[in-house]
C-alpha positions, 0 to 999 in steps of 0.5 A: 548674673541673671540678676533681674530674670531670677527676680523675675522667675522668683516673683520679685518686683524688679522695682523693689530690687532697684530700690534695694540697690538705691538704698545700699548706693545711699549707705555706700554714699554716705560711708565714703562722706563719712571716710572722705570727710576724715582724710579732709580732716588729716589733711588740713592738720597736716597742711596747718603744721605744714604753714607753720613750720614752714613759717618757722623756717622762713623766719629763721632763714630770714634772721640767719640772712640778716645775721650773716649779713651784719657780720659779713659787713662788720668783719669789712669794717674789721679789715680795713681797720686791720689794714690801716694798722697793719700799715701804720705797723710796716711804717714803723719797722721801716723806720726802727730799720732804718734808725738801726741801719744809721746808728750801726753805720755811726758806730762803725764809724766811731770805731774806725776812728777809735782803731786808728787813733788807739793804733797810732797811741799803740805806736808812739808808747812803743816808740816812747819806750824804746827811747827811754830804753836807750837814753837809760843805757847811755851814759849819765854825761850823756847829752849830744846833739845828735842824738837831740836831733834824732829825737826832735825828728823822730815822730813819737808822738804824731798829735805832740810832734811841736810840743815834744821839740819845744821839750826836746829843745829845752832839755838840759840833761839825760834825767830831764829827757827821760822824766820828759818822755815819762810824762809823756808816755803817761800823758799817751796811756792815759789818753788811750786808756781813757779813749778805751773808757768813751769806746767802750762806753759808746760800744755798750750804748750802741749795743743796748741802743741796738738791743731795744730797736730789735726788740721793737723791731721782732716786736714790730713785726709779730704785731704785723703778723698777728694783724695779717693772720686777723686778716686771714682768719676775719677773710676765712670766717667772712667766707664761711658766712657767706656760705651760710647766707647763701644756703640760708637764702636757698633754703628760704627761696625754698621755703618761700616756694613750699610755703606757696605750694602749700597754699595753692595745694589747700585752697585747690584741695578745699574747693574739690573737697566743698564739690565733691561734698555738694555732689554727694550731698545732690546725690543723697536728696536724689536717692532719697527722692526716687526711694520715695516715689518708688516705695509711695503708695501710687507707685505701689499700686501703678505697679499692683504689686505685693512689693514690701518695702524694706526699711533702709538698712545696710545692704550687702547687695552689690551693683550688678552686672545686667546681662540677661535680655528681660526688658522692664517694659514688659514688667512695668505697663508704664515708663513715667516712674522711671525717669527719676531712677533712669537720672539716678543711675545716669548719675551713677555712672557718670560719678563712677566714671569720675571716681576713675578719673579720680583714682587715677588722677590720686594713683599719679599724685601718690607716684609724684608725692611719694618719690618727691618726699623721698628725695627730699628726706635724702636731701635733708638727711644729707643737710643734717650729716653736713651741719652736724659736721660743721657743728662738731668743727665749730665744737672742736675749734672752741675745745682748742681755743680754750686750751689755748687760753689756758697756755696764754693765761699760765704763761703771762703767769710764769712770765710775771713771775720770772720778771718779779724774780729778775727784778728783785735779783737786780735790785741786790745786784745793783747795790753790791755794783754800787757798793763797789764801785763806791768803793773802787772811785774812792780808792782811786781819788785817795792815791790820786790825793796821795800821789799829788801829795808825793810829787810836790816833795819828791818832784823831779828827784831819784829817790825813794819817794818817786818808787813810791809814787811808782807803786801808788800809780800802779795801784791806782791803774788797778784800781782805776781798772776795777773801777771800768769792770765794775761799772761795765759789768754794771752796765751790762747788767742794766741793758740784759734786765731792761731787754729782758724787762722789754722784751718781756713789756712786748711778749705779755703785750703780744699775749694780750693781743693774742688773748683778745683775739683767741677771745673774740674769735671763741665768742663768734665760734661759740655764736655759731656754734648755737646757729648751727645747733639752731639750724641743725634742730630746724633741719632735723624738725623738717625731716620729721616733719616730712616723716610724717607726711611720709607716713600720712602717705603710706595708708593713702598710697601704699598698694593694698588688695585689691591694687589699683588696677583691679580696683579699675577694671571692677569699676569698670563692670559696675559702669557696664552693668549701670549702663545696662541697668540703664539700657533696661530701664530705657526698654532695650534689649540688654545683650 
């Protein structure tokens, strides 16, 4: 206070003290060149690392759009490759349904035709019997007409009605009807044994026919929904990428637009930092000239003063508040070396006016840049807990896909094996069928010769031989029915090992299937499991990155002592005391 009048009252020169405060304005100068100087180094390290891993991002961003892109277009393809083999498949089962439904309905019919004839046979062997039993129990004399023509009428066999007359007509005697009705009746039970023989036959065909039709058929339609859940899952994942490829294409839009920011932010910082340099730099040759005009020796002895010179050190003098009412004029007798420092003190002001605007203007960007960068590191945070998710899904799905490789892979084992099993039980099995059928048809022709051998010599005669003949022909129908077991057992055999044999062909077929497909899919889980990882580390380097700028921040913008406010209203009075000191050295009178 009273800075000048106690000079004054001292005997100090005012124009010593004003060359005091330009030296201590030059050193302040030149320090806050020196502070400014580093902030604008800080800042283009900053603003490179921030080119480059914006960069980064935004080519990665791209090759994730590209990938994303190819893999949406190839699981399309995958689809309608899917679509036009799943209808090849509905194709197929509509017509293995179709072939099914007309064999069955062949079958029911054979089988009514069968039913019919066999119940017709049934009844004429009936009636066969009962006709023998009453010829036996008549007496031998016994040949009336009457009973003749009851048989001639009687319908005993309906498909031998004129051969049975033509017999019947023929018959001389009791035994030569009933030998005549033997043949016929044994005529009749072969003839049903042996449409038995063909119903069974057809029966056990059908049967194995109808079997590997519904093999292909399950076959059929598990391939069917294997295709359709490809198609799911192909539409699941297509969906998941799509999803990707439009945060991806955010995050790129976002990059592009920071990357511009950047860019726009350090060519404007670059120029106020080259003005600023060249105002400071004007600033210090002005100092520099008008310390030189006042210290010269002209000066010194215009102002016959025994002013000493300091040499220019760092002074700890501040700016400072003119308000004593002394006019330099009636210290100086003249004006003119003022004008330089009257510049000077102008500029003073008008920079100290600047550096407000200035700290407002950086109090403002502080505001906006700190809460921009906060919610930014929320967002990015929020990303991470996002990816970091979906990685541990994509994670979790590889463990089980895995696992279900292994279950895929021990059961084609199990299944081989079993298969192998089966095959060399088979194998045994059919020999000993063979064996015994051999053996069974062997049987059967041996008392076929013997019986026809017995019949030439005992034809026609009640004698012992015909008894014989009698054994022969039930041992026969013994053998011929171990004979029919055997080769249906047999033939049981054969179908149960060809369906388990096909069904075990579609089920290692479905495995297959299911195995390429479980593989494929781990493949492109495990594909974007490393994009994730990738994106993940891509995010996470973004948010330190912010971090740092948080950091970088922090020293620039965190409230300090003295704050923002008191930091004003002191440049505030130095502006007031320049304008005085102006005022002074204009020669008004300072209030």
């Amino acid at each position: 206070m009273f800075a000048l009048a106690a000079a004054l009252k001292e005997g100090v020169s005012p124009v010593a003290k004003v060359v005091e405060l330009l030296q201590a304005m030059e050193v302040k100068l030149e320090a806050e060149g020196a502070k400014e100087a580093k902030l604008y180094d800080k800042y283009v390290q900053w603003s490179l690392k921030e080119k480059s891993d914006t960069m980064a991002t935004i080519k990665e961003s791209k090759q994730t759009v590209s990938d994303c892109a190819a893999y949406i277009s190839d699981q399309e393809a995958f689809r309608e490759k899917l679509g036009a083999e799943t209808d090849e498949v509905i194709a197929e089962i509509a017509q293995l349904e179709k072939e099914l439904k007309d064999a069955t309905d062949v079958r029911k019919k054979e089988r009514e035709e069968f039913e019919k004839a066999d119940k017709e046979r049934a009844i004429a062997l009936r009636q066969l019997g009962l006709a023998m039993d009453t010829l036996e129990k008549q007496p031998k004399t016994f040949l009336q007409q009457s009973m003749l023509d009851k048989l001639k009428e009687s319908a005993l066999i309906t498909e031998r009605n004129t051969e049975v007359s033509l017999l019947l007509s023929r018959a001389g005697s009791k035994d030569e009807i009933l030998e005549m009705l033997r043949n016929l009746e044994d005529e009749t039970s072969k003839a049903r044994d042996e449409a038995l023989a063909t119903e069974q036959d057809a029966q056990h065909s059908f049967e194995s026919v109808e079997s590997s039709t519904k093999s292909e058929l399950a076959s059929a339609n598990e391939l069917k929904a294997d295709k359709q859940r490809e198609m799911s899952s192909s539409e699941e994942s297509s969906a998941q990428k799509k999803q990707e490829m439009d945060t991806a294409q955010k995050v790129l839009a976002e990059s592009e637009k920071h990357l511009s920011d950047v860019k726009v932010e350090f060519k404007m910082k670059t120029a106020e930092h080259k003005e600023t340099m060249a105002l400071r730099s004007d600033e210090l040759t002005a100092i520099q000239e008008a310390v030189a005009i006042l210290t010269s020796a002209r000066a010194m002895s215009v102002f016959n003063s025994d002013l000493a010179v300091r040499a220019p050190t760092v002074s700890k003098i501040k700016l400072p508040d003119f308000e004593s009412g002394v006019s330099l004029v009636q210290v100086a007798a003249s004006s003119g070396p003022f004008d330089k420092v009257k510049n000077m003190v102008q500029d003073m002001i008008e920079k100290l006016e600047k550096e407000s605007a200035e700290a407002a203007d950086h109090h403002s960007f502080c505001t906006e840049e700190m809460t921009k960068t906060k919610k930014s590191l929320e967002k990015k945070a929020a990303e991470v807990g996002k990816l970091s998710s979906r990685l541990e899904a994509r994670q979790a799905s590889i463990a089980e896909m895995t696992s279900r490789k292994e279950e895929i892979t021990e059961e084609t084992a199990n299944m081989k094996g079993a298969l192998s099993e089966a095959t060399l039980l088979r194998q045994d099995e059919k020999m000993t069928s063979s064996r015994a059928i051999g053996e069974y048809g062997d049987a059967v022709k041996i008392i076929d010769s013997a019986m026809n051998v017995l019949k030439e010599v005992f034809a026609e005669k009640a004698t012992a031989g015909n008894t014989i003949i009698g054994i022969l022909e039930v041992a026969q129908s013994d053998f011929s029915k171990l004979l029919l077991e055997a080769q249906t057992q047999e033939s049981a055999a054969e179908a149960d090992y060809k369906k388990m044999a096909s069904e075990a062909k579609v089920r290692e077929a479905a495995l297959a299937t299911e195995m390429e497909g479980v593989t494929r899919m781990t493949l492109e889980t495990q594909s974007d499991e490393q994009h994730l990882s990738r994106e993940l580390d891509s995010v996470q380097k973004e948010v330190e990155a912010v971090k740092d700028y948080w950091e970088n921040l922090k020293p620039q913008c965190e409230v300090k002592t003295p704050t923002h406010e008191e930091r004003a209203a002191r440049r505030a009075n130095e502006i007031e005391g320049l304008q005085n000191a102006l005022g002074a050295l204009n020669g008004e009178t300072i209030a």
